[in-house]
N, C-alpha and C positions, 0 to 999 in steps of 0.2 A: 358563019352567021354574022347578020352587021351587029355593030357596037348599040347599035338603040336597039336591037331585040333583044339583044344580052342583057342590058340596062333593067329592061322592062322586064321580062321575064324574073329578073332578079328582084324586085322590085315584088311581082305577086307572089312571089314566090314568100318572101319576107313577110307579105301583109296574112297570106294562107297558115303561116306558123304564129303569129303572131296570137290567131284568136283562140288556138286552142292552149295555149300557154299560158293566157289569161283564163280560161275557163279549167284548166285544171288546178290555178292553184286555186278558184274558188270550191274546184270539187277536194283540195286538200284541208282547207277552214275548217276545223282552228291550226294552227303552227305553232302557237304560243298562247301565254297565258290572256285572260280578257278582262277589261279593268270595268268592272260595275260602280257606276256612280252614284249615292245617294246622297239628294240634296237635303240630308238632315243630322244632325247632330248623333255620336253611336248613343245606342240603349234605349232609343225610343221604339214602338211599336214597327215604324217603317223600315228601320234600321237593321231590327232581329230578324223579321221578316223576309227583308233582302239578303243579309246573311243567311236564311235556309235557306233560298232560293237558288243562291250564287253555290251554293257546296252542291244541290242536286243540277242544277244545270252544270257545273263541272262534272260531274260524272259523266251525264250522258251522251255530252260535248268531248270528252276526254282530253280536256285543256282545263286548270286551274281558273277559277275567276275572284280575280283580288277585289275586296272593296276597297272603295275610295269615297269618305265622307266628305262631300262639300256641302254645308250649309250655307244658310247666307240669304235675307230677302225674300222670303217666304218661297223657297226653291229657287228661285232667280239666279243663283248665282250656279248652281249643280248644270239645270238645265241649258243654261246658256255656254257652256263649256262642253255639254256633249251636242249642243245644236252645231258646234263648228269644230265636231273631230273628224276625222276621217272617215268615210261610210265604207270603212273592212272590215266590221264586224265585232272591232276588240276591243270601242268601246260603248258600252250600253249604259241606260238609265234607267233606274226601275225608282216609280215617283207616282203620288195622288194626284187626282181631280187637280188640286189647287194649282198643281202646273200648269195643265190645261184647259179647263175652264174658268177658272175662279182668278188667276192674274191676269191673264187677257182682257178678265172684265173690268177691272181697275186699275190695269198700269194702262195709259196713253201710249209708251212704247217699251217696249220687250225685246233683250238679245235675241228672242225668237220667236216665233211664227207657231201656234199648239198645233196646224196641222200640214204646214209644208216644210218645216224645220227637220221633221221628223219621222221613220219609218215605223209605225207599232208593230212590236212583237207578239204581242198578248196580253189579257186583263186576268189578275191573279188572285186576287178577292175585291172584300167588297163588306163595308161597316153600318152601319146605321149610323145616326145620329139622335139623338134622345135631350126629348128635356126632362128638366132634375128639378125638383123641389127642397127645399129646407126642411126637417120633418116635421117643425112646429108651425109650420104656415097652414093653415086650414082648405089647403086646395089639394083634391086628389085626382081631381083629371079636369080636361080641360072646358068644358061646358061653367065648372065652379071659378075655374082661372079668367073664361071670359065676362063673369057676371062679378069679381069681385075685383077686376080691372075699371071694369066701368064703372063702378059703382066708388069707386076711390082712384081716378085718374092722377096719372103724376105719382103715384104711391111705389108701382110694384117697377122692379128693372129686373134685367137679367144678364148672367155672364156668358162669357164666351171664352176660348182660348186664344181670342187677337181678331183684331181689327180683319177685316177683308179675309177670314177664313172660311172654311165651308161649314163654321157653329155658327155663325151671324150670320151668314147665306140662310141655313136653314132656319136660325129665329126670325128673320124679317119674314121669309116667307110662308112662317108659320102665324105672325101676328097678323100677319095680313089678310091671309084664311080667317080670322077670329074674329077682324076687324077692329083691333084693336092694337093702341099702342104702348108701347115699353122703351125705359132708357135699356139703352146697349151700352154696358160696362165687359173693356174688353181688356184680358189678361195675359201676361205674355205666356203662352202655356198651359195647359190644361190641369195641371198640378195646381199651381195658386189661385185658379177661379175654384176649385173643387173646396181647396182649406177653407174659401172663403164661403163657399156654400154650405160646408160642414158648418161653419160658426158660425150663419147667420147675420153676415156681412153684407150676403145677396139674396135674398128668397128664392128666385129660378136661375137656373143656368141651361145652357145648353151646350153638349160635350156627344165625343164616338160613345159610340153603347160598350167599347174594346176596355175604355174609359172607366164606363160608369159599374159595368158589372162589379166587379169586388167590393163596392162601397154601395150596393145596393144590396147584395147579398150579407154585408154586414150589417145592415139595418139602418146607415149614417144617412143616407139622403134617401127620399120620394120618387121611383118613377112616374113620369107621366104618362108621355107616349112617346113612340119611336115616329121618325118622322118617314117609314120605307114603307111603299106598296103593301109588305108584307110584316106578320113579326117575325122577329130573330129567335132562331133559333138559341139564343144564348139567354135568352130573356121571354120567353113562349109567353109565359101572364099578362104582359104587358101588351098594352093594345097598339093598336096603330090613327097618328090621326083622323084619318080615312073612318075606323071603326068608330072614332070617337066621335064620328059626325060633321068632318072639315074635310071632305074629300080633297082640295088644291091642293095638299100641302104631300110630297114624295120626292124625297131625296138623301143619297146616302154618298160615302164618301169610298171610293177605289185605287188599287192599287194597277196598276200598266209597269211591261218592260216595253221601253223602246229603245231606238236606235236612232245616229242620225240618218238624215233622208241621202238616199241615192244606193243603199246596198245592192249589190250582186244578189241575182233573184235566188243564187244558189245556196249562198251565203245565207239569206234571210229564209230560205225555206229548211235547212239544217239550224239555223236558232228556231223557227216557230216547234218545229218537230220537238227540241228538245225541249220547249218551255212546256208542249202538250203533254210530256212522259214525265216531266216536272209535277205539273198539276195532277197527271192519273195519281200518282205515289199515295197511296195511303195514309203513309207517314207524314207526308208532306202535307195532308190535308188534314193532317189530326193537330200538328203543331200550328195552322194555321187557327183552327179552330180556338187550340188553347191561347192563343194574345189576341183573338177578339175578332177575329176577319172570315168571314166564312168563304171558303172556298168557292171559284166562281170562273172559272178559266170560259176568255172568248181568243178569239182569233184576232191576228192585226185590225183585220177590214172590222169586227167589231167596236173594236176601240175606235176605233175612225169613226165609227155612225154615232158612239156612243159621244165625242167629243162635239161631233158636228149636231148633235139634238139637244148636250147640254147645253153649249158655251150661248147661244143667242137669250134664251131664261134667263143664266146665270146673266147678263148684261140686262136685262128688264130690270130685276131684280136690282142690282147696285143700283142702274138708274132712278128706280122707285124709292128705294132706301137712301141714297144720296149716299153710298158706301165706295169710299174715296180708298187708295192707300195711305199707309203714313207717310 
């Protein structure tokens, strides 16, 4: 045989071993442990949440998955760390809306891209949002709140838990259903607008429902209404403002695992598998339950529709509200 058939031959022969080499160790994923990123400080609601998540997706993964808290920038800093790790699967981020819709619509530029930075894995719950009363304010739903806004302009503001969050997302676009307007006092964190709405620092706030349950079952603050298509199940009494007669106003705040973009189709369909046997768990849907998020499992391509139907709103919205970052 001449020396360039040999060549060649050697040569397909190399490229024919090549791809099943590659495709088996995608059918071996995982190998090692898998580093979940949350871009929030531990002990907050995102944080525990993630942590169930990462102990039942190791199970059924049968590879550990370590958390790795990166705060920083209202997720910016979490996100943009797993937007440029390796797309092998080992390492994820499980993160809200505010990743991906709500910064995009007020940062100019972003270490990432909400929808080509990134592969989704699945949406995992899902909050409402709620406004809150003071209890000594004489407004019990919102028909009273829009008649005694008008009627005393300049008078009434309301909290939030920070600037360009998805609680000032949903008070602008709740005033704006009402037609009326409010100062936006914004707090670094949902704890200190709540002390201040306890003490009567601020008459409304608006906060997760995850949030407000416990301080409304103690009698401390007013709900008004939740701002979700539907009510919550954590909170049935309370209306929705749809019921309350401002049909615009529907939006709640979500929890997504993703990945970065470019995985092994193999790879990504043994994560979505396991995030699905994740979400069946009983367990796992009773603890979600208990910190405020009700169970809500979609699929990648959901999150995708769901990012691609927020994000252009949520940018009306800042633009209409002039809702800058800091």
């Amino acid at each position: 045989m001449k020396p360039v058939h040999t060549f060649k031959l050697a040569c397909l022969a190399a490229c024919c071993l090549a791809v099943p080499a590659g495709s088996a160790l995608a059918q071996a994923y995982p190998t090692h442990p898998i580093q979940m990123v949350i871009p929030f400080p531990p002990g907050g609601a995102t944080d525990v949440i993630g942590r169930l998540l990462a102990k039942k997706l190791g199970d059924h993964l049968g590879q550990t998955v370590v958390i790795d808290n990166r705060p920083g920038a209202g997720t910016i800093v979490g996100a943009g760390l797993v937007a440029k790790a390796a797309p092998d699967g080992y390492t994820l981020l499980v993160s809200s809306g505010t990743t991906f819709t709500v910064n995009p619509a007020i940062h100019p530029k972003l270490p990432y891209d909400p929808l080509k930075s990134f592969e989704p894995i699945g949406l995992t719950g899902r909050t409402g949002l709620i406004l809150l009363a003071n209890r000594d304010v004489p407004v019990n739903n919102l028909k009273q709140l829009a008649a005694a806004v008008k009627a005393s302009p300049g008078k009434f503001s309301y909290g939030s838990f920070g600037t360009g969050t998805t609680a000032q997302f949903a008070g602008e676009m709740l005033l704006n259903d009402l037609g009326i307007k409010m100062l936006h006092v914004p707090y670094r964190g949902s704890s200190p607008a709540m002390t201040d709405l306890i003490g009567g620092q601020i008459p409304f706030s608006v906060d997760t429902v995850s949030a407000a349950v416990p301080q409304i079952r103690a009698g401390k603050v007013k709900a008004i209404a939740v701002t979700t298509a539907k009510r919550s199940s954590l909170l049935p009494d309370v209306p929705t403002v749809a019921e309350s007669g401002y049909p615009g106003t529907d939006m709640d705040t979500w929890l997504a695992v993703v990945a970065p973009r470019g995985l092994a189709p193999e790879v990504k369909a043994k994560l979505e598998k396991a995030l699905a046997a994740t979400m069946a768990d009983p367990d796992t849907r009773k603890k979600l339950l208990d910190n405020g998020f009700e169970p809500s499992y979609g699929t990648g391509a959901e999150v995708t529709a769901l990012i691609t139907k927020e994000l252009p709103r949520m940018r009306a919205i800042a633009q209409r509200a002039n809702i800058t970052a800091d």
